[in-house]
mmJSON file of the N, C-alpha and C atoms, coordinates in Angstrom:
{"data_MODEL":{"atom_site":{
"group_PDB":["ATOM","ATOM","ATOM","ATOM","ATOM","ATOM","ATOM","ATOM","ATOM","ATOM","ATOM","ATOM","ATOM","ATOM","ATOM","ATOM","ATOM","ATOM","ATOM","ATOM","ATOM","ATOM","ATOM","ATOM","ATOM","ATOM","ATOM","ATOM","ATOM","ATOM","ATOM","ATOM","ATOM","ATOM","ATOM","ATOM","ATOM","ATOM","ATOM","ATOM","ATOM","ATOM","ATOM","ATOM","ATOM","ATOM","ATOM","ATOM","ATOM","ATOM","ATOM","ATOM","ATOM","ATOM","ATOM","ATOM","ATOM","ATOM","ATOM","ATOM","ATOM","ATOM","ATOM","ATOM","ATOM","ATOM","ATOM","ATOM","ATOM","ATOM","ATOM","ATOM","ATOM","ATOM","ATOM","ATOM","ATOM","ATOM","ATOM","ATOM","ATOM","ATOM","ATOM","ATOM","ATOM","ATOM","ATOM","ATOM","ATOM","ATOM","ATOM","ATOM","ATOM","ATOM","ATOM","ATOM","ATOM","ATOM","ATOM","ATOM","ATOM","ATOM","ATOM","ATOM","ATOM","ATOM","ATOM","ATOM","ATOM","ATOM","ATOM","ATOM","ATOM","ATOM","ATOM","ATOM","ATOM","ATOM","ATOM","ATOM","ATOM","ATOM","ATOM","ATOM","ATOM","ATOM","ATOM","ATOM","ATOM","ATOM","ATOM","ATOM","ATOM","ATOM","ATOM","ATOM","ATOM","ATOM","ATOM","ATOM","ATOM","ATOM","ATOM","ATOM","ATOM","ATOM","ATOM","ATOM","ATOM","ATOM","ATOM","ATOM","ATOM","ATOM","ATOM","ATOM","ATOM","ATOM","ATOM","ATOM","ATOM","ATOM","ATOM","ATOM","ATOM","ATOM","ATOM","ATOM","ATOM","ATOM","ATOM","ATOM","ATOM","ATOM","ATOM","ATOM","ATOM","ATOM","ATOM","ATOM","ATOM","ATOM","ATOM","ATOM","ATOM","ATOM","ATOM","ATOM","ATOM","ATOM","ATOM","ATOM","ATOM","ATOM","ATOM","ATOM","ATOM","ATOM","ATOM","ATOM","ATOM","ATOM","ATOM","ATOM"],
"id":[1,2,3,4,5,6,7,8,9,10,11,12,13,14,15,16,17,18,19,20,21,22,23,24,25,26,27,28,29,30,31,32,33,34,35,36,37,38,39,40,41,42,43,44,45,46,47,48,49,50,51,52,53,54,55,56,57,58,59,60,61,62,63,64,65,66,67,68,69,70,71,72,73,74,75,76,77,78,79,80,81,82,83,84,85,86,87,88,89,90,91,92,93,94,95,96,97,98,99,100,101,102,103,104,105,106,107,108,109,110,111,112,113,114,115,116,117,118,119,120,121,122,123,124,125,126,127,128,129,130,131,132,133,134,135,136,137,138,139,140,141,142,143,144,145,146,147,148,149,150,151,152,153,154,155,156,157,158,159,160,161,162,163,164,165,166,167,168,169,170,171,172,173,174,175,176,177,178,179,180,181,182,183,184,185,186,187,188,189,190,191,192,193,194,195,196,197,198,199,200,201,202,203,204],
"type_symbol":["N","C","C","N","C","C","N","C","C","N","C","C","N","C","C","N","C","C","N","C","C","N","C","C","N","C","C","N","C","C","N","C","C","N","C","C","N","C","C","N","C","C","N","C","C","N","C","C","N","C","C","N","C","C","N","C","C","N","C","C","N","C","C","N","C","C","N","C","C","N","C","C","N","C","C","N","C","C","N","C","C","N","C","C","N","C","C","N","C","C","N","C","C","N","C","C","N","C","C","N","C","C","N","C","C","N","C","C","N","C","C","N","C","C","N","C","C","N","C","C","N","C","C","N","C","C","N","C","C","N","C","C","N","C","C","N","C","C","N","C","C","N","C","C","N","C","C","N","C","C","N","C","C","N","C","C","N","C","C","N","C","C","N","C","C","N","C","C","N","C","C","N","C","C","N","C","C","N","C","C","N","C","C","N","C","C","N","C","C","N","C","C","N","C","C","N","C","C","N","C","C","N","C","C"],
"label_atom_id":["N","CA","C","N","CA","C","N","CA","C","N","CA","C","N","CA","C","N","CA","C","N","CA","C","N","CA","C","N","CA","C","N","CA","C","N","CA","C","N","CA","C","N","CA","C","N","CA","C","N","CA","C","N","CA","C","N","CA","C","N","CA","C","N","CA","C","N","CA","C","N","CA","C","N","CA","C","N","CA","C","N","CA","C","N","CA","C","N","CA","C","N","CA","C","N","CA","C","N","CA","C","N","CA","C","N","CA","C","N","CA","C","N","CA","C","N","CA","C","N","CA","C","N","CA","C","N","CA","C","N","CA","C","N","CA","C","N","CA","C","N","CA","C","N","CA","C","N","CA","C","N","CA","C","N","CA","C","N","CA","C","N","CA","C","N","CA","C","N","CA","C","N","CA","C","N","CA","C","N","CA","C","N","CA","C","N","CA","C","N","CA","C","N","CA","C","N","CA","C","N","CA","C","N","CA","C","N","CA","C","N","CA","C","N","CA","C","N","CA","C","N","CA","C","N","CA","C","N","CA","C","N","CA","C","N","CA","C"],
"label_alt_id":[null,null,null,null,null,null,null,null,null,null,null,null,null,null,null,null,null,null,null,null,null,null,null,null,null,null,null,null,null,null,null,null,null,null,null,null,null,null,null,null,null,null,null,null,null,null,null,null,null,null,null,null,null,null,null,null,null,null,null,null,null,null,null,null,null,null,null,null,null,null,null,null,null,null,null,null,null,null,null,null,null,null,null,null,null,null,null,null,null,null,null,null,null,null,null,null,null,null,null,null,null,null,null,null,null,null,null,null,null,null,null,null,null,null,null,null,null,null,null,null,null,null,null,null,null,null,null,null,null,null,null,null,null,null,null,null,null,null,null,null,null,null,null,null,null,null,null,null,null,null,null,null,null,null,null,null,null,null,null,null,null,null,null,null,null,null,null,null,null,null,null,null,null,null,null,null,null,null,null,null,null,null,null,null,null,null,null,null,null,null,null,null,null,null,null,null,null,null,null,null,null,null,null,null],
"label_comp_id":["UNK","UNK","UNK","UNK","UNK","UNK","UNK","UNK","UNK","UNK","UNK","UNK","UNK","UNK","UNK","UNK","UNK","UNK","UNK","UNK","UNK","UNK","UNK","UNK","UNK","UNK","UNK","UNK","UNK","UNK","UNK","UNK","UNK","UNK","UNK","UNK","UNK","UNK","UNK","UNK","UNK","UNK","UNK","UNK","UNK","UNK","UNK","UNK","UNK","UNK","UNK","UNK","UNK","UNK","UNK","UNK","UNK","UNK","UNK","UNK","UNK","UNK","UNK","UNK","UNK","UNK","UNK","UNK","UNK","UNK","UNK","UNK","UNK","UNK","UNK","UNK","UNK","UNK","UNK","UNK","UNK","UNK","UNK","UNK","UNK","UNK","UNK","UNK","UNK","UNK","UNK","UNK","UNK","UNK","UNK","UNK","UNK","UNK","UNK","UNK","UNK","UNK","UNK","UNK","UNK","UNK","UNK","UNK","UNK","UNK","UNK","UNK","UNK","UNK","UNK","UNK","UNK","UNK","UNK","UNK","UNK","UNK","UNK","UNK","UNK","UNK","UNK","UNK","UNK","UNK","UNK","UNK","UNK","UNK","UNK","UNK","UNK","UNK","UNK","UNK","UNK","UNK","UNK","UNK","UNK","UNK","UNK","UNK","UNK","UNK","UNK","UNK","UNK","UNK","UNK","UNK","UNK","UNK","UNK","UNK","UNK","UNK","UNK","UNK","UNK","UNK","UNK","UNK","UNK","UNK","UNK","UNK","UNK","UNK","UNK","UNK","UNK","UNK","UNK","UNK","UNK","UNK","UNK","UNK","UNK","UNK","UNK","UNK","UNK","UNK","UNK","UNK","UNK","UNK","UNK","UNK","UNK","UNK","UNK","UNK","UNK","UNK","UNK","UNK"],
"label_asym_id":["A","A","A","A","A","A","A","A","A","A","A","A","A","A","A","A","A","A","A","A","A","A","A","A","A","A","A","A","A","A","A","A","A","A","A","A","A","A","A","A","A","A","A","A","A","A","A","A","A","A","A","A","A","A","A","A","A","A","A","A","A","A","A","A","A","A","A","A","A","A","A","A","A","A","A","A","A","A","A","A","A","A","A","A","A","A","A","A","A","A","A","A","A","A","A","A","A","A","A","A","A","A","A","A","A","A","A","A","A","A","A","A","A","A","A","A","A","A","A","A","A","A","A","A","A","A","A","A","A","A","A","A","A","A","A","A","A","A","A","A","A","A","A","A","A","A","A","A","A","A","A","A","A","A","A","A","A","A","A","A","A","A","A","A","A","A","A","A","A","A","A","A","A","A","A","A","A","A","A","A","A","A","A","A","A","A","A","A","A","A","A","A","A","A","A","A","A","A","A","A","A","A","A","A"],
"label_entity_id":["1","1","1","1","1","1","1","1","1","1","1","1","1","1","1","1","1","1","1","1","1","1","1","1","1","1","1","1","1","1","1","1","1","1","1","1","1","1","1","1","1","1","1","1","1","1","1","1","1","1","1","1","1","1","1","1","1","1","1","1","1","1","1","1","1","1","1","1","1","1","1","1","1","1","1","1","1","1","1","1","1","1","1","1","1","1","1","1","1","1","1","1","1","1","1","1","1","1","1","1","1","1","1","1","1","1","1","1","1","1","1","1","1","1","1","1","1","1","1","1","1","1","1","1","1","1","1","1","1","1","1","1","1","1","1","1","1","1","1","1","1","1","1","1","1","1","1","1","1","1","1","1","1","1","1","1","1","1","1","1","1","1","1","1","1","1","1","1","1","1","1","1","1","1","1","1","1","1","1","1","1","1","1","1","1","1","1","1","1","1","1","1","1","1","1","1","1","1","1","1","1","1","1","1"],
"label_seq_id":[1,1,1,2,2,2,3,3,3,4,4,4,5,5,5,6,6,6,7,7,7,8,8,8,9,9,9,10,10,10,11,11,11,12,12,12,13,13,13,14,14,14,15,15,15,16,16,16,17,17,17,18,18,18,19,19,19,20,20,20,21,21,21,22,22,22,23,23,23,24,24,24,25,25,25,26,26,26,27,27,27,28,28,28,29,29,29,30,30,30,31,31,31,32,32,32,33,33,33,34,34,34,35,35,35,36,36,36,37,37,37,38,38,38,39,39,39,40,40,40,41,41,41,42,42,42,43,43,43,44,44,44,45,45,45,46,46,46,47,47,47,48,48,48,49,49,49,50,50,50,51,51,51,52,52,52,53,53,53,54,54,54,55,55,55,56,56,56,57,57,57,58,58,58,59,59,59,60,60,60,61,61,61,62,62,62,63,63,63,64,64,64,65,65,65,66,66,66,67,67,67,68,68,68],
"pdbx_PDB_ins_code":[null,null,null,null,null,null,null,null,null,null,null,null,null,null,null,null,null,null,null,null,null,null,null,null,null,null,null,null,null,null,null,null,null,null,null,null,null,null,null,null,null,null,null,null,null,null,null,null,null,null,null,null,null,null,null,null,null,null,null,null,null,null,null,null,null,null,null,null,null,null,null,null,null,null,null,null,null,null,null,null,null,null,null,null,null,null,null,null,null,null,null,null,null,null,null,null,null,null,null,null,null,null,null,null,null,null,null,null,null,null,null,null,null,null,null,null,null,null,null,null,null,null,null,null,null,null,null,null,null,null,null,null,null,null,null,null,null,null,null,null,null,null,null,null,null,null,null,null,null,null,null,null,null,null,null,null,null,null,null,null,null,null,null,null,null,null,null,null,null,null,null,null,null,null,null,null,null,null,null,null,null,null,null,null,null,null,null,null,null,null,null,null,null,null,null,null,null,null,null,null,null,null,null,null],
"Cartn_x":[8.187,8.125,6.76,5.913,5.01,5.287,4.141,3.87,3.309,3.885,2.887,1.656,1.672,0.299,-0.61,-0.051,-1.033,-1.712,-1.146,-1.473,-2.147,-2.226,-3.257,-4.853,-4.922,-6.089,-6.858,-6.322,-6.826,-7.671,-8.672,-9.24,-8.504,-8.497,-8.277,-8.002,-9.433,-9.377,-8.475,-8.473,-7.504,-6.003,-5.916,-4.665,-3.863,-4.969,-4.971,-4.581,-5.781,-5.212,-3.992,-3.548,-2.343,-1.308,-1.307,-0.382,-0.169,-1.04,-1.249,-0.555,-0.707,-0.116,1.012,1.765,3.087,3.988,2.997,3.729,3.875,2.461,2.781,4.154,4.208,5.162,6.821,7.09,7.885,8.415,7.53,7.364,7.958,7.626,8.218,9.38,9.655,11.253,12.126,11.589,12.653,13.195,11.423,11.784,12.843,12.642,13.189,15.157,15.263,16.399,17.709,16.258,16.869,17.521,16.827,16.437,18.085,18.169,19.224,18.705,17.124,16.85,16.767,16.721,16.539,17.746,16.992,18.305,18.227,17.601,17.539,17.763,18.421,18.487,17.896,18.145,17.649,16.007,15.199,14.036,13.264,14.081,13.677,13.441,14.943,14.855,13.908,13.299,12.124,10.584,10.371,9.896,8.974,10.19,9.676,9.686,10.347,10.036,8.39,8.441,6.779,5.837,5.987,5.066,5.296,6.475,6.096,5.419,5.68,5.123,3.62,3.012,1.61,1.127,1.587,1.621,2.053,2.475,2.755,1.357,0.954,-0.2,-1.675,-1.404,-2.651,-2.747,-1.071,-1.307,-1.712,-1.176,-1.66,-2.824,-3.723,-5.212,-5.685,-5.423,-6.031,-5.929,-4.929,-4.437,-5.243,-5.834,-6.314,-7.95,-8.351,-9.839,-9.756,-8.831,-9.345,-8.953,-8.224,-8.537,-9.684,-10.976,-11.637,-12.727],
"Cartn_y":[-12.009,-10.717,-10.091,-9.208,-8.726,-7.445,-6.631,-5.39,-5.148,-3.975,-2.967,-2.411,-1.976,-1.242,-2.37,-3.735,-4.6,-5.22,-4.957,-5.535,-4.28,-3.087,-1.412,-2.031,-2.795,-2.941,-4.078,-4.832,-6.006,-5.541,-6.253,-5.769,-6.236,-5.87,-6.41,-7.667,-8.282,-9.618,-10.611,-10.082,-10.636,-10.59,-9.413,-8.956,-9.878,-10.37,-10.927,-12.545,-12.82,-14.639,-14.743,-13.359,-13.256,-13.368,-12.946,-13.055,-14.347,-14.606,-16.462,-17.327,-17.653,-17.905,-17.633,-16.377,-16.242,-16.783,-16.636,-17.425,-19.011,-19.422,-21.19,-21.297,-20.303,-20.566,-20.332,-19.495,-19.111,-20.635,-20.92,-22.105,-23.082,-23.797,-24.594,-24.526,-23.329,-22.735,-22.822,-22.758,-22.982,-24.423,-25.17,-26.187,-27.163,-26.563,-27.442,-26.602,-25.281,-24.935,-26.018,-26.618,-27.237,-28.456,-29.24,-30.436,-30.44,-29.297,-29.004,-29.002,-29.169,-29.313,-28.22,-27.297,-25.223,-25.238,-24.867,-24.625,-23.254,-22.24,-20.925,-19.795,-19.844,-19.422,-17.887,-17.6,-16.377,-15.827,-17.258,-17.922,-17.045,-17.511,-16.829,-15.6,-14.862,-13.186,-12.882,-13.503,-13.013,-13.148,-14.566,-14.279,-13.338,-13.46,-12.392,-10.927,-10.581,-9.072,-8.944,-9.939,-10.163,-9.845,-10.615,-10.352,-9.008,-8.252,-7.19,-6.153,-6.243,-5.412,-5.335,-6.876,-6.699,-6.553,-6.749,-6.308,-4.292,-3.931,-2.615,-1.843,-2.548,-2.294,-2.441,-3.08,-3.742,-2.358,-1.395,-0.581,0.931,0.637,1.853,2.239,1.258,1.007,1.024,0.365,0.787,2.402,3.154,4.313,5.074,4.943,5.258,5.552,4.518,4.348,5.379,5.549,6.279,7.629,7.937,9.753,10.134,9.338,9.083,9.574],
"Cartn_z":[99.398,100.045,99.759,100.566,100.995,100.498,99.418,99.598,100.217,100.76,101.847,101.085,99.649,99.078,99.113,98.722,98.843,99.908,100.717,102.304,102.856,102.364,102.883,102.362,101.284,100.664,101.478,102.201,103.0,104.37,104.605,106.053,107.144,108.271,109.357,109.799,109.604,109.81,108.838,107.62,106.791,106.974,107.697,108.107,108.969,109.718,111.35,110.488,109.446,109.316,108.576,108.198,107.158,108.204,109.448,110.703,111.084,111.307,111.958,110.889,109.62,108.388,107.984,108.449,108.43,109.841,111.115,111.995,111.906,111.592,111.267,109.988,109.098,108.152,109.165,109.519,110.244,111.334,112.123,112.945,112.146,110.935,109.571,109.652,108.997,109.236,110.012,111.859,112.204,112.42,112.639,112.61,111.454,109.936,109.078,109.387,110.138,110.49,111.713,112.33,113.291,113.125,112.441,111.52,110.434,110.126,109.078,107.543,107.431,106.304,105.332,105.639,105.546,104.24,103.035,102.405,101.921,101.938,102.149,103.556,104.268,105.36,105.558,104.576,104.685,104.381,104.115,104.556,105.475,106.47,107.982,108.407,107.999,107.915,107.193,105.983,105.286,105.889,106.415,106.369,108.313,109.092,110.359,109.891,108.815,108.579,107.479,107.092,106.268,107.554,108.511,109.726,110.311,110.22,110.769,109.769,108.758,107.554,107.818,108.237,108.304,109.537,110.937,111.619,111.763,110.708,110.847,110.294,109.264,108.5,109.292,110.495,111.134,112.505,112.861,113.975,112.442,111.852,110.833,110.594,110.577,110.296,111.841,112.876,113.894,114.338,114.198,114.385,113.299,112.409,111.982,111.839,111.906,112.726,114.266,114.765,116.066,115.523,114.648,114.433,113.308,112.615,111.888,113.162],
"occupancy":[1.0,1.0,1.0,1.0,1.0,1.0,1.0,1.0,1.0,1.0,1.0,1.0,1.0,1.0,1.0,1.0,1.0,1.0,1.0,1.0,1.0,1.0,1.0,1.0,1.0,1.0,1.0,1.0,1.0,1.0,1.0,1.0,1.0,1.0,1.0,1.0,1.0,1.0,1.0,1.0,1.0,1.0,1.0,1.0,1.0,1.0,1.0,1.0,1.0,1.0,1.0,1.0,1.0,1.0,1.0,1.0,1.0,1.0,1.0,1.0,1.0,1.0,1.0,1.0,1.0,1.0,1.0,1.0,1.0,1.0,1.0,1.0,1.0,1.0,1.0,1.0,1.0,1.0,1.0,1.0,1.0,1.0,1.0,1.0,1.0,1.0,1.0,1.0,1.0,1.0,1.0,1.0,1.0,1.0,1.0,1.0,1.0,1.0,1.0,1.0,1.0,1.0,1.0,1.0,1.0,1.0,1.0,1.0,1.0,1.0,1.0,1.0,1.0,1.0,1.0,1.0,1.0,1.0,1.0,1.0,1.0,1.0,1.0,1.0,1.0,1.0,1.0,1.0,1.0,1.0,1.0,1.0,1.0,1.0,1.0,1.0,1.0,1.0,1.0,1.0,1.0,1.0,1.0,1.0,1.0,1.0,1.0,1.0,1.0,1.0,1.0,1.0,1.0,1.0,1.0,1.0,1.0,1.0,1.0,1.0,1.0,1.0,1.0,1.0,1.0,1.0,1.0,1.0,1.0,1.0,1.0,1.0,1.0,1.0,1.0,1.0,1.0,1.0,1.0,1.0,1.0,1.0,1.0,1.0,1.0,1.0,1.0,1.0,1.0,1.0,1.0,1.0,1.0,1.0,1.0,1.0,1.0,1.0,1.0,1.0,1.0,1.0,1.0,1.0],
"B_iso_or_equiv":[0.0,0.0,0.0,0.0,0.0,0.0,0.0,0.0,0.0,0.0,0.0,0.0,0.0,0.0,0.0,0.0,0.0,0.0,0.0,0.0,0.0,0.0,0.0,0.0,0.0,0.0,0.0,0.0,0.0,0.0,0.0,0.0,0.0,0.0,0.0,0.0,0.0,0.0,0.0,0.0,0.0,0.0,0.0,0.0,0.0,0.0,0.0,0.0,0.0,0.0,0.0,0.0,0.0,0.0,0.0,0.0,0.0,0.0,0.0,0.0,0.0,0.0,0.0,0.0,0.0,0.0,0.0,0.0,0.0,0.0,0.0,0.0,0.0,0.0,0.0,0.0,0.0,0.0,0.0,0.0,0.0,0.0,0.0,0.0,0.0,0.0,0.0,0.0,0.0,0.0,0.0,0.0,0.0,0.0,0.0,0.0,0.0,0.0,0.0,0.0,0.0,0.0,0.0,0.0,0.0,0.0,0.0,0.0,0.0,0.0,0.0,0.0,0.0,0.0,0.0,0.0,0.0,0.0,0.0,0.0,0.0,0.0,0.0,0.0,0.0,0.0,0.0,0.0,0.0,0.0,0.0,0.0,0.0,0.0,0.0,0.0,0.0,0.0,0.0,0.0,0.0,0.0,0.0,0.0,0.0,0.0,0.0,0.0,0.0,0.0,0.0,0.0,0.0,0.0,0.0,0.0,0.0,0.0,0.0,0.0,0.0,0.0,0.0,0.0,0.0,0.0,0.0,0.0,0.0,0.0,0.0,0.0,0.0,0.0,0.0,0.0,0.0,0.0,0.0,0.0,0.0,0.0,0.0,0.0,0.0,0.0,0.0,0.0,0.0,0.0,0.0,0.0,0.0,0.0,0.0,0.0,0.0,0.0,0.0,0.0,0.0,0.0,0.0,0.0],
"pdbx_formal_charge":[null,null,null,null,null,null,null,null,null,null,null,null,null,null,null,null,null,null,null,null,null,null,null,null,null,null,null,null,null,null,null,null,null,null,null,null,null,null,null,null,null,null,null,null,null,null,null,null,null,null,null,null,null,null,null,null,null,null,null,null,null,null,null,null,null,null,null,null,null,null,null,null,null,null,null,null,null,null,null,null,null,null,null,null,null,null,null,null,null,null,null,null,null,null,null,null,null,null,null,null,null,null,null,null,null,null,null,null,null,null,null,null,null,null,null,null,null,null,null,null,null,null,null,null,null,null,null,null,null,null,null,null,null,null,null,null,null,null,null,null,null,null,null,null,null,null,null,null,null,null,null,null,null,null,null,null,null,null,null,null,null,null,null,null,null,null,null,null,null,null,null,null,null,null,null,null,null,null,null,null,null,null,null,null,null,null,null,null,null,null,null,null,null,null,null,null,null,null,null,null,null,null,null,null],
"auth_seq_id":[1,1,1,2,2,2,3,3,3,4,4,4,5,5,5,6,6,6,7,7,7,8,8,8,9,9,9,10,10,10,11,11,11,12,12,12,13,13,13,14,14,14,15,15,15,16,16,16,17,17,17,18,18,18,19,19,19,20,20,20,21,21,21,22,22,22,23,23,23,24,24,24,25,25,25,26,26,26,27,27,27,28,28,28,29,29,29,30,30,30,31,31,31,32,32,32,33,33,33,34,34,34,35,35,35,36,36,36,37,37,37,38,38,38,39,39,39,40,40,40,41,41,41,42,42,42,43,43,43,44,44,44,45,45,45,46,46,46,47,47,47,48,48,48,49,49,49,50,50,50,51,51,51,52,52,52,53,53,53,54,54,54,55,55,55,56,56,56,57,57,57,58,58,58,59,59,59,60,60,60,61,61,61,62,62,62,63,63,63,64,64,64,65,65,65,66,66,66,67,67,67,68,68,68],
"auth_comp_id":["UNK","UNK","UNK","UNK","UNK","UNK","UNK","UNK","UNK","UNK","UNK","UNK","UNK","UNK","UNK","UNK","UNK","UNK","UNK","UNK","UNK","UNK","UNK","UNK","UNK","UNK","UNK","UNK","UNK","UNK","UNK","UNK","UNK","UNK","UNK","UNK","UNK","UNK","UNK","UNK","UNK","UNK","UNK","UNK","UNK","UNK","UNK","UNK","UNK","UNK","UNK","UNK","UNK","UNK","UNK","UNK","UNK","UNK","UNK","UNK","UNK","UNK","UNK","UNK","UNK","UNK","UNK","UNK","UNK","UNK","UNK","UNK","UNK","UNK","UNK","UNK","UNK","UNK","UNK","UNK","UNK","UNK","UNK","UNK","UNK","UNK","UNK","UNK","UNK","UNK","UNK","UNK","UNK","UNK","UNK","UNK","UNK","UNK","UNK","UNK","UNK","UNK","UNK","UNK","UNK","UNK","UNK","UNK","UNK","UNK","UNK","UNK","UNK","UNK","UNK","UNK","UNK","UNK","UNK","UNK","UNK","UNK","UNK","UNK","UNK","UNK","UNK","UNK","UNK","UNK","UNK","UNK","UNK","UNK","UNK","UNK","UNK","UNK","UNK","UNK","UNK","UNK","UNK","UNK","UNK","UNK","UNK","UNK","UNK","UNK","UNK","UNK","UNK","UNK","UNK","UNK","UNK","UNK","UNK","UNK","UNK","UNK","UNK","UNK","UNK","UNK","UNK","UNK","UNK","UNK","UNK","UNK","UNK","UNK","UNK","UNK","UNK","UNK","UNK","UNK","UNK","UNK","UNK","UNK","UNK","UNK","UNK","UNK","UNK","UNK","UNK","UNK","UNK","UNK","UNK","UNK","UNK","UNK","UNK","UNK","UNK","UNK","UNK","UNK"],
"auth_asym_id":["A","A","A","A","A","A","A","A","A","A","A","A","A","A","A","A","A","A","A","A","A","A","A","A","A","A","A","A","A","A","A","A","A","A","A","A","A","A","A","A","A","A","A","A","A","A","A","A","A","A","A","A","A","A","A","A","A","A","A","A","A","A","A","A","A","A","A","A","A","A","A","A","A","A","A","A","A","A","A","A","A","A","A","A","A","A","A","A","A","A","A","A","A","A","A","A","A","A","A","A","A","A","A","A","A","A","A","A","A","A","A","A","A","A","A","A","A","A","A","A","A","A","A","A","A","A","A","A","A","A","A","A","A","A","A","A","A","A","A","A","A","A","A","A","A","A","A","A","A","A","A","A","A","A","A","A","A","A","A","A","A","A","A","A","A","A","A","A","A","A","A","A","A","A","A","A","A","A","A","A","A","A","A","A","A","A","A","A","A","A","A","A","A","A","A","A","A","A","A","A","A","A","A","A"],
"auth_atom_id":["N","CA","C","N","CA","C","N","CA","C","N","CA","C","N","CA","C","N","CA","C","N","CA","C","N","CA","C","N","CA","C","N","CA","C","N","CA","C","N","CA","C","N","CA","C","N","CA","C","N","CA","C","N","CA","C","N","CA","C","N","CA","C","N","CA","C","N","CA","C","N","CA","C","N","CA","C","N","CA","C","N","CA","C","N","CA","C","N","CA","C","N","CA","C","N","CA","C","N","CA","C","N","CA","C","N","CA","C","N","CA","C","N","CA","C","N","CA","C","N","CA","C","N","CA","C","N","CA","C","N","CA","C","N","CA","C","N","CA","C","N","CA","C","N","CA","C","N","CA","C","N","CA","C","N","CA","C","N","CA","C","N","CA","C","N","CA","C","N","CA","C","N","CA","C","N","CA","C","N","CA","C","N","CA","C","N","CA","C","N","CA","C","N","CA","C","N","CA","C","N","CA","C","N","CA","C","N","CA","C","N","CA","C","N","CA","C","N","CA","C","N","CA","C","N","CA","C","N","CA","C","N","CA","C","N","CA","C"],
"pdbx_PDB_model_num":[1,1,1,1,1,1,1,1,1,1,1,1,1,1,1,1,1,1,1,1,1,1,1,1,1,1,1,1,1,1,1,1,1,1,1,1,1,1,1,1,1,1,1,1,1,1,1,1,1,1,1,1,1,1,1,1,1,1,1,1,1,1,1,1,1,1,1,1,1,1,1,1,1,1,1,1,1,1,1,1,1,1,1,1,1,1,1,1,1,1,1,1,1,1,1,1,1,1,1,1,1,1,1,1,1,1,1,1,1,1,1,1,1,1,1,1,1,1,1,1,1,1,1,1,1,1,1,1,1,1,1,1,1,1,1,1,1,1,1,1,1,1,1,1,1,1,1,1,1,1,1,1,1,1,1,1,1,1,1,1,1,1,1,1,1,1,1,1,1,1,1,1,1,1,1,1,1,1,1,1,1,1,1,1,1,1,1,1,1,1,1,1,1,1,1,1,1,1,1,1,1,1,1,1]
}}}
């Protein structure tokens, strides 16, 4: 699981390969879900709400830069 204070301190672009990195992980997942190999299921729920966390952090910071 992903802090949010720690993910405020990251730039953008970091933000952005931290996205891509949780989707290839995610992708893993479902694949090893399909497969039957998944022995955490709840894997998954973790880790698409990780992506929105930093995805939430990435409109926070843009929203932010435009009232700056």
């Amino acid at each position: 699981m992903l802090k949010v204070t720690e993910l405020k301190e990251l730039s953008a672009e970091e933000l952005n390969e931290k996205v891509n990195v949780l989707k290839k992980g995610l992708m893993q997942l479902r694949f090893q879900h399909k497969t039957g190999k998944l022995e955490r299921h709840s894997a998954l729920k973790e880790a698409k709400r990780d992506i929105a966390r930093v995805k939430t952090v990435i409109t926070e910071k843009k929203k932010g830069e435009k009232k700056s």
